[in-house]
Structures are given as C-alpha cells and as structure tokens.
C-alpha positions in Angstrom: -9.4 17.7 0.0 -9.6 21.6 1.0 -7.4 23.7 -1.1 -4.5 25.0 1.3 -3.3 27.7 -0.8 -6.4 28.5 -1.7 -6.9 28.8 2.4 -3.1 30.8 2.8 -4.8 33.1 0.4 -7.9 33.6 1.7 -6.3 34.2 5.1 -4.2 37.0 3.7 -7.4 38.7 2.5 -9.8 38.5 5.5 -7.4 38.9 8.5 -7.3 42.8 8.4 -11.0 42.8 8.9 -10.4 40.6 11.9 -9.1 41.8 15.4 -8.0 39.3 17.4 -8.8 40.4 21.7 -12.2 41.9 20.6 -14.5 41.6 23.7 -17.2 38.9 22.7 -15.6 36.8 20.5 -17.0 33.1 20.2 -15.6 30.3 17.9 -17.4 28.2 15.6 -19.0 25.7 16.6 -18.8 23.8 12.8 -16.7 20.7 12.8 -14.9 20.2 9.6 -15.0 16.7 7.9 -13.0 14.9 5.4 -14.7 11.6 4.4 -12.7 8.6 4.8 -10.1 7.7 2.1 -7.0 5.6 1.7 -3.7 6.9 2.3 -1.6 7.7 -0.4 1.3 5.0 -1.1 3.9 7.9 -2.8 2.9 10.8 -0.4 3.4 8.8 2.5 7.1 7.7 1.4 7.6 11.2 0.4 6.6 12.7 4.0 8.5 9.5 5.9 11.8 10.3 3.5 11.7 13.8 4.1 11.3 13.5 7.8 13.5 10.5 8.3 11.1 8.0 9.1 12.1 4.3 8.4 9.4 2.0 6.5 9.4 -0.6 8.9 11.3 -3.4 7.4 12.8 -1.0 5.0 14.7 2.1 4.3 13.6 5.2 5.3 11.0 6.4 2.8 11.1 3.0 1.0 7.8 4.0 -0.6 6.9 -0.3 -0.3 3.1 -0.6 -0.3 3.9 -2.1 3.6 0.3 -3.0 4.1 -0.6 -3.3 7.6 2.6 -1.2 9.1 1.9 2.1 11.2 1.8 5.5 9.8 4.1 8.2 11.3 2.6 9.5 14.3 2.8 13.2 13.0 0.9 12.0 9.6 -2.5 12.6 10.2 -2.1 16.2 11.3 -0.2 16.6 7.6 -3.5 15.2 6.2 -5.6 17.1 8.3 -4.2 20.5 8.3 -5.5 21.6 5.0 -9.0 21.0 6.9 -8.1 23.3 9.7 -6.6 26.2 8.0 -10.3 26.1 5.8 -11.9 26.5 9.2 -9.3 29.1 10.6 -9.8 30.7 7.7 -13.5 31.5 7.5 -15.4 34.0 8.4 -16.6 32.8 11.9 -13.2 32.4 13.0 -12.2 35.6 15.3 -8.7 35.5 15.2 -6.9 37.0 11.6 -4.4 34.1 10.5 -2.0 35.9 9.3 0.7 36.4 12.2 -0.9 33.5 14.3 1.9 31.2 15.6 1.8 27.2 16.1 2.7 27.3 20.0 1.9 24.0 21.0 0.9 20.3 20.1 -0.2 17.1 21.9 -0.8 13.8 20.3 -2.6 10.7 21.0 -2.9 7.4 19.5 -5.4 5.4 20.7 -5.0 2.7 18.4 -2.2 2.2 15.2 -3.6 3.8 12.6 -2.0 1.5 10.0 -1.4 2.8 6.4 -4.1 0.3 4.7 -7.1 1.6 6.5 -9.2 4.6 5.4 -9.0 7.7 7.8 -12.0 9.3 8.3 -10.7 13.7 9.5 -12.5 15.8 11.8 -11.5 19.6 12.4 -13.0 21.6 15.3 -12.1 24.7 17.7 -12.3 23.4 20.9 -11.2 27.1 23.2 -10.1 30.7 23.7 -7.7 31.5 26.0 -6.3 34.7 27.6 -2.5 34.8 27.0 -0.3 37.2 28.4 0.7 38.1 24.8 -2.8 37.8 23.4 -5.0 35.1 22.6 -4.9 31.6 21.9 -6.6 29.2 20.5 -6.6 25.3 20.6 -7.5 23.3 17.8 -8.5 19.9 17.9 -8.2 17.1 15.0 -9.4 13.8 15.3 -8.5 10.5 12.7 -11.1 7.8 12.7 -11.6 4.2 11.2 -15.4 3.1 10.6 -16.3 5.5 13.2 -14.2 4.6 16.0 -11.5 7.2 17.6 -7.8 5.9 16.6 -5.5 9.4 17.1 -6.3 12.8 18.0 -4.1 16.1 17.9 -4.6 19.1 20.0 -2.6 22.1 19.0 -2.4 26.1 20.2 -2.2 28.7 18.4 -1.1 32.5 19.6 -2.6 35.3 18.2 -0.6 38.3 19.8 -2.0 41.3 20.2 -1.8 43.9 22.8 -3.4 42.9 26.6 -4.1 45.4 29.3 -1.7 44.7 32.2 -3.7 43.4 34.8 -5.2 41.4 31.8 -2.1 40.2 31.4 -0.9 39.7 35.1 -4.1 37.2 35.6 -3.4 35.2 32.1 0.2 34.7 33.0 -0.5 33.9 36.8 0.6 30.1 35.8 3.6 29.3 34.2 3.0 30.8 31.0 2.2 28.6 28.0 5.8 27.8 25.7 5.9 30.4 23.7 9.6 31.1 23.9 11.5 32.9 21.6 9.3 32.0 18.5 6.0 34.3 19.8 8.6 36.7 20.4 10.5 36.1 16.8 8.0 38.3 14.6 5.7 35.6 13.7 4.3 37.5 11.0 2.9 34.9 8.3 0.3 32.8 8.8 -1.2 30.4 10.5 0.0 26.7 11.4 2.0 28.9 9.1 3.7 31.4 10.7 4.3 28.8 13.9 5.0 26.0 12.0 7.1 28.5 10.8 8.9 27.3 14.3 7.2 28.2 17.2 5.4 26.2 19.5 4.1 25.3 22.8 1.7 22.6 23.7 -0.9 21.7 26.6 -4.0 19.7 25.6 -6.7 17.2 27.4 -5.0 17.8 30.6 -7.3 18.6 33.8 -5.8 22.2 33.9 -8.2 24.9 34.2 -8.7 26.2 30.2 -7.8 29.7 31.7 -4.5 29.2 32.2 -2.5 26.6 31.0 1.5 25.6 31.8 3.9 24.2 29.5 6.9 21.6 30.8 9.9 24.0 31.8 12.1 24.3 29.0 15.5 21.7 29.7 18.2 24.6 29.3 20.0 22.2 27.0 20.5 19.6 30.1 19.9 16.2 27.5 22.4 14.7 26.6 23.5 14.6 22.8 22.4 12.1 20.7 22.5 13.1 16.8 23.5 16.4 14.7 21.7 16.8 12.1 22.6 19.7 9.3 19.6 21.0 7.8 20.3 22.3 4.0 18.3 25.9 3.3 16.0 24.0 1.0 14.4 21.9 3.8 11.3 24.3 4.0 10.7 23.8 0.5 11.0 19.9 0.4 9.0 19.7 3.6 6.1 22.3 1.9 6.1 19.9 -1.2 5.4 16.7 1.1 3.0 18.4 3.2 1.3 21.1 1.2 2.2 23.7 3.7 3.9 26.2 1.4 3.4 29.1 3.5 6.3 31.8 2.2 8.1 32.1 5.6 9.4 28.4 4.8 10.9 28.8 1.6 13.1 31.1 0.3 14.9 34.2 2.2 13.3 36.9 0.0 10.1 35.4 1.1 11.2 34.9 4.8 11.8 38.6 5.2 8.8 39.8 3.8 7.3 38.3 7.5 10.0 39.3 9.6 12.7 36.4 9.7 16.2 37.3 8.3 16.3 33.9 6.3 13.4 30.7 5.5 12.9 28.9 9.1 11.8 25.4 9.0 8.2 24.0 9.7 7.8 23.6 13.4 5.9 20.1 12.3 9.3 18.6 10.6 10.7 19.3 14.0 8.5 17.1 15.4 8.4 14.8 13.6 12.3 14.7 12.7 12.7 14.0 16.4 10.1 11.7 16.6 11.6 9.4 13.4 15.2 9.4 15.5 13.3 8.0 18.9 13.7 4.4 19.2 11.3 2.5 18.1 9.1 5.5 17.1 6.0 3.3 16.2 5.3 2.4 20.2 5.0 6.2 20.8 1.2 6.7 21.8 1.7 10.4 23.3 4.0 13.1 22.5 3.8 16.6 23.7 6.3 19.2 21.8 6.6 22.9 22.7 7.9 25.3 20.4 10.8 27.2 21.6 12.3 29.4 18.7 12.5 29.1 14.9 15.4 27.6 13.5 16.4 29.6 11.2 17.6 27.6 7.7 20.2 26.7 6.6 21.2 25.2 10.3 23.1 22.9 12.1 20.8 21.5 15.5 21.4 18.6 18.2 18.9 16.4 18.8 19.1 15.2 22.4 17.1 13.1 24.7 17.2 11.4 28.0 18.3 7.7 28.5 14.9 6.6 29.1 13.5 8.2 25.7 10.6 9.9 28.1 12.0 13.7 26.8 13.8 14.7 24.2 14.5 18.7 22.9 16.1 20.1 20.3 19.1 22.9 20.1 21.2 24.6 18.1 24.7 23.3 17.0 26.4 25.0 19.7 23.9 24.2 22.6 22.8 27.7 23.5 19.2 28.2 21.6 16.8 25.9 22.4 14.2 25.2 19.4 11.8 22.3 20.9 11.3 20.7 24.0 9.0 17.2 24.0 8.3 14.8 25.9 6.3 10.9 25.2 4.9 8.2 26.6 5.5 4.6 24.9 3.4 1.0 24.8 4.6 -0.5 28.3 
C-alpha cells in the first residue's frame, strides 16, 4: 500500500516546479495498481463507525466479521486514494497538488463488492479540461474481483490558475462544472486534500463533450429536512485516522489557517459518505453523483435533506442558507 503521507509530502515539494495551464501538458498514461487483498475487518468498522454506516444486521460500526455483507459504497475510493495521490504526485503529473480541490465524484457499482472478496485497485488519469477557473482533471479508480469490473469512481479535481478571458468565456459556455463556494474558498492544501477539504463537483461517464462538462443545479436548499447532524471539531481528525487522509486543512485550526480556512473543514469524502449511510437502505445504491458546494467549516451544525423518493439528497448548513453538497442516486429497481 502506497505511503500517503509520504505522497502529501512529496506533493508539497514538487508542486512549485509545476505550473498548472502550461500549453502542452499531457497526463500519464501509467495506471496504478494495487494487487488484490482482503479487506481489513477493524478498518472497515472503524470507517463504517465514523461515517455512520450500519453493519447490516448490526450496529453501526459493529466491527462483526459479517462475511458476505456489502461494503460501503464510498469504501473503495478510501482504499484506493493512497494509489491516486502516488500518481498525482509524480513527476508526469502536470498539475502541482498542492491547492488542487476535490470538485466532483461519480460512483458506480456494477456488482456488490462484498467485504469477503479481495479487491484488486486500479488508478488512472483519464482527462484535462479547460475550466473557467483553471484546469481540471478527472481521475478514474476502478475495484475488481478476479479480473472482473465490480465499482468504479470517477472524480474532478480543479487546479485554479489564471485563464485568459475568452479562454475562459469558451470553458464556461456550459453550465460550469460545481465548483461553488469551495473553488472559491482558498483551497490552498492539497490534493483530494485540499477538496476533500470540502469542495466538490462531479460529472463522469456521461456522453457530454470532455470540453465542457455541467454539474446538476445546485437545490437552493428546496429538500426537505430529514436529520441534523452536529459535527464536533475533531471529526477531521477521526475521519483522517480511518482513512489515512491526514492532509493538515482537516485537523486542527492552527493547521487549517496555514491553507487559508479560518478553522479545520471536514473531508468532502465523509460528506459523502455521511449522507449516503443516512439514505435508506444505502446498500441498493448503485450510482451516486455528489458535487461539492462549500467547505463546512468544523465544529458545525448541517441538515441533511433529501427528496421523498431518495433520488437527491444535499446538504446545508444549520440554518439552511449555505449549501455544502448536492447528490443525487440511482437504486436496484
């Protein structure tokens, strides 16, 4: 398993030699593989507690051997990001890492991925695109069992950086991709990093043109409520511990403010996936889309709402004005 600190710190040292919106730039065409391997019994319970996921059966992060039940939707791209920041990281990659910001994901399970079967992880960098703000990039991971496809992630990442103005007129032609407030919040640290840090947009294998892509319009806060949830200033820190992500803009205020944020803002990942856990009947979900709206800055009380046929869900803060994520999923029929 690829060292991600070891990847956070080699970040920090190569992006100043990198300039992201150089004319030219290509992305490597290396796909990044982790061999097969069981899942861990006591991470698992350690992500599904943290997140709120219910062991099927059980309590929520039981930590039960539960052979044969699902894994968390979101779980694979915990196991798999270490892989991706090592490829974002290296040399080939064109974009610095620091200040590159988690806009988007999309994921799809082709088949359960159930927590006694080995997953075999590939990493690859699937695009550029021109953003009004800059450049971004989609990643794509992929989780198979003796060779066959079971789940598959696509995420976007936004490396902002300045765009002439009819550069930017073309790349924001289409409804530009979520951003929202979190490109705009000074995404300064790091990669899945800095956005995980809280910002996010999605798109992924759509039939869209790769030039321009569009992101769902944001709901306004038109859900109704379903579940408050008060989030304690030490979530970043519990979350970094189950996931490995440790990136400083999640953990402590100091730290936070070194990047720009005025206090630790929770993983854009946790937001996810806390949403995801609350859904009903969250192991039927097959597709999810979530776009990144704004950070939430910790500690924080947010609103989890979603529509009466569970197809979208978003989440706000306490008093319904900021809008942090907006999602939508598609279930088994």
């Amino acid at each position: 398993m690829p060292s991600l600190s070891a990847s956070l710190v080699r970040g920090v040292v190569t992006s100043p030699f990198k300039r992201a919106g150089r004319d030219g730039a290509t992305l490597p065409t290396v796909r990044l593989t982790l061999p097969a391997a069981p899942v861990a019994p006591g991470h698992l319970a350690t992500y599904r507690r943290v997140c709120g996921f219910t062991e099927p059966g059980g309590t929520a992060g039981s930590g039960r051997a539960a052979t044969g039940h699902p894994l968390p939707l979101t779980y694979p791209h915990v196991l798999a990001f270490p892989l991706a920041m090592r490829l974002m990281t290296g040399r080939a990659f064109p974009l610095p890492v620091v200040g590159l910001v988690h806009t988007w994901i999309e994921i799809t399970r082709h088949r359960t991925a159930r927590v006694d079967e080995s997953l075999e992880l590939l990493v690859h960098a699937a695009e550029l695109t021109p953003h009004r703000r800059g450049t971004e990039v989609t990643m794509v991971t992929e989780a198979r069992v003796a060779g066959a496809l079971v789940w598959e992630s696509r995420s976007g990442y936004l490396s902002r950086h300045a765009v002439p103005p009819r550069a930017r007129t073309d790349a924001g032609a289409g409804k530009e991709k979520g951003t929202g407030a979190e490109a705009d919040a000074r995404a300064g640290a790091g990669a899945d990093a800095g956005a995980d840090a809280g910002a996010g947009a999605d798109t992924g294998a759509d039939s869209r043109s790769p030039a321009v892509r569009s992101s769902p319009p944001a709901t306004g806060g038109g859900l109704p409520p379903v579940a408050e949830w008060r989030l304690p200033g030490d979530l970043g820190r519990r979350y970094g511990a189950a996931s490995g992500d440790r990136n400083p803009i999640h953990l402590y205020p100091l730290t936070a403010r070194l990047f720009g944020f005025p206090r630790a803002i929770a993983h854009g990942m946790w937001t996810v996936a806390r949403c995801l856990a609350e859904a009903a009947e969250p192991e039927l979900i097959r597709h999810v889309r979530a776009d990144f709206r704004a950070p939430v800055l910790l500690p924080a009380t947010v609103t989890y709402a979603a529509d009466a046929a569970g197809g979208s869900f978003e989440l706000r803060d306490g008093g319904g004005g900021r809008l942090h994520l907006t999602g939508t999923l598609v279930r088994d029929s």
